[in-house]
Structures are given as structure tokens and as C-alpha cells.
C-alpha positions in Angstrom: 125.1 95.1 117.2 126.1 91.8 118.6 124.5 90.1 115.7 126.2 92.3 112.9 130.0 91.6 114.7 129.0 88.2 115.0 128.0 87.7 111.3 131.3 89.6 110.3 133.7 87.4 112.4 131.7 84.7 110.4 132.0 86.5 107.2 128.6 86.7 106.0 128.7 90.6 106.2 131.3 92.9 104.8 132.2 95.3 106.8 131.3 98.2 104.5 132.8 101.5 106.2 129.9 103.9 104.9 127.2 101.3 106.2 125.0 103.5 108.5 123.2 101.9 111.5 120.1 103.2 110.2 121.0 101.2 106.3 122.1 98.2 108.4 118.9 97.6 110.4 116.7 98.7 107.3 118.4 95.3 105.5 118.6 93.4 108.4 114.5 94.0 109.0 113.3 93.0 105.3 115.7 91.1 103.8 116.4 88.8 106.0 113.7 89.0 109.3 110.4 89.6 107.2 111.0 86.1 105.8 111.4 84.6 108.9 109.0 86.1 110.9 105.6 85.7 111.3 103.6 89.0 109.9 102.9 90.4 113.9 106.4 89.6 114.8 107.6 91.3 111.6 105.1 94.6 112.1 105.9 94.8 116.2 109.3 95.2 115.0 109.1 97.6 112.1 107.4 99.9 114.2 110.3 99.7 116.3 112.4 100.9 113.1 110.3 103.2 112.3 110.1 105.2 115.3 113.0 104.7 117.0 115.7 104.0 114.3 114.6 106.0 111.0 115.5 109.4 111.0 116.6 109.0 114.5 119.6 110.7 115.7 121.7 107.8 115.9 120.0 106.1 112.6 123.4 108.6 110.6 126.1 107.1 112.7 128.3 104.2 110.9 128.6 101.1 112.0 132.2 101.5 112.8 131.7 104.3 114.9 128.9 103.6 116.9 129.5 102.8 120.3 127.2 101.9 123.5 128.0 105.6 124.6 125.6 106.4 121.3 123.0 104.3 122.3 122.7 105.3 126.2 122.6 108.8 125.7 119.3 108.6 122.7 117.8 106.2 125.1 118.7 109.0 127.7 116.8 111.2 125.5 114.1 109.1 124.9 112.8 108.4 128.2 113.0 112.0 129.0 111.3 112.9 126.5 108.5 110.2 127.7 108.7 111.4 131.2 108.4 115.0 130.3 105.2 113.8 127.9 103.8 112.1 130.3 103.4 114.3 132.8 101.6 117.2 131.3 
């Protein structure tokens, strides 16, 4: 998130209203990372997309509106989730 407001200050992003986090970090991933990455850094990541981003519950929210209330309560979630997992 820091990088996106940073690159808008700069104005290398527009700030397109309808951009979705789950859009945003889709682009930021292979059009610009996958280039400069090396193939494990690249892959270590997209599996982070993948299973935590895509199709998450916060992947829908704009940009705009996301704030780090969004974040705390799916990472909330998420280690729940793992604790509950973990201790059947």
C-alpha cells in the first residue's frame, strides 16, 4: 500500500477509483516484479497472491477504500483459521 501511494504522489499510477486491491497487486506482481525478480523470488511471492490475495476477502475492496482496519481483521481471520487447523 505504501508503495502504490508512493508511486501516485510520484505520478507513475493513476489513481483509478474502480482499481481493486486484488487488480492492483495482480499488475504490480507480473508487470512490473516478474522482470525484476529472480524466478524463486517471483514464485515465493506469487504464491503469496495466490493464496492469500486472489479471491480473498479483501482481494474486492478498492484501493480507495481499503484501510489497515481491512487488513488486521483478514489477518485476524487467518491466523485463526491456522490456529483452529492446527490443533485438530
Amino acid at each position: 500500500m505504501e508503495e502504490y501511494k508512493y508511486k501516485l504522489n510520484l505520478g507513475l499510477i493513476s489513481a483509478d477509483s474502480e482499481t481493486t486491491l486484488e487488480k492492483y497487486c495482480y499488475t504490480w506482481l507480473y508487470q512490473y516484479k516478474k522482470i525484476e525478480w529472480k524466478p524463486s523470488t517471483f514464485a515465493r511471492n506469487e504464491g503469496i497472491y495466490r493464496n492469500y490475495i486472489q479471491g480473498s476477502p479483501i482481494a474486492k475492496f478498492k484501493l480507495l477504500d481499503l484501510k489497515t482496519i481491512h487488513f488486521q481483521k483478514y489477518i485476524n481471520k487467518i491466523v485463526k483459521e491456522k490456529t483452529i487447523a492446527t490443533r485438530k
